[in-house]
N, C-alpha and C positions, 0 to 999 in steps of 0.2 A: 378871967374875971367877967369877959364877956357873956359865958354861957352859964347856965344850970350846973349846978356838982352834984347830980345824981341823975339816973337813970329816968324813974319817973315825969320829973321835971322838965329834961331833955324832950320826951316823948310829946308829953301836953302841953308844950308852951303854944304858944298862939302860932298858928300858922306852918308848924312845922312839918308834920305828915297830916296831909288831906283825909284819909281812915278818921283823925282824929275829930276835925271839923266835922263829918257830914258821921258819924255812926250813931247810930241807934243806942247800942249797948255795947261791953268791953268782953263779951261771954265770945270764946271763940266757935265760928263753925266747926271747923276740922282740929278734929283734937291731936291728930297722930303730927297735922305740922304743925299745931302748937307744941308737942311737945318738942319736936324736932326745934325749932326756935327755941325751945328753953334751957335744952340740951347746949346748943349753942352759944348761947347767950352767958349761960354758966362757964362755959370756958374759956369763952373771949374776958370775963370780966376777971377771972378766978387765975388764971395762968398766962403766963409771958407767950404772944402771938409774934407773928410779922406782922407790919400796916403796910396793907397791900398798895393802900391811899398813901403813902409818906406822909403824915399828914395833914390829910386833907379835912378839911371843916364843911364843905358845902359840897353838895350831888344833887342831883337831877336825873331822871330817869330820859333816853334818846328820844322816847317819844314827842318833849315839848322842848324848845328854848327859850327859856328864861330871861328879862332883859340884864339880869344881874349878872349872866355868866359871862358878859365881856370883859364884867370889872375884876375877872379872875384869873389865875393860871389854873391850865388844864393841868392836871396832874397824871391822868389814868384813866382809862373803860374800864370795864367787869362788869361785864355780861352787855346788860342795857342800861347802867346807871355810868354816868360820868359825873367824875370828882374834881375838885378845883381846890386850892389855897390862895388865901392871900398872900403876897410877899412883900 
């Protein structure tokens, strides 16, 4: 009840992915990994996955930390993003 129930919503709430705050326009550069992302995106949403996250609500990419991430459990890396839940 916390979050958005749709996609859209999710993407453009305030503050959520930075792309969002600071872009110009929503027209992608590269069309071959937009499609790759859409391709994706169709499947994750369309067909039963694994959650690599068990769960997890909140990530961050290695580069920065966050003051928030202490109030969390790590849950998982991939790649350069790390995931957390609350418990």
């Amino acid at each position: 009840k916390r979050f958005p129930d749709n996609v859209c919503d999710v993407v453009y709430q305030r503050r959520q992915f930075s792309w969002t705050n600071s872009m110009k326009n929503d027209v992608p550069e590269d069309k071959k990994a937009f499609d790759v992302a859409m391709r994706i995106a169709h499947t994750v949403l369309n067909y039963p996955v694994v959650d690599l996250t068990q769960g997890a609500l909140y990530y961050h990419n290695t580069s920065v930390k966050p003051y928030w991430s202490i109030d969390y459990t790590w849950v998982d890396q991939i790649e350069d993003h790390i995931f957390y839940r609350r418990d």
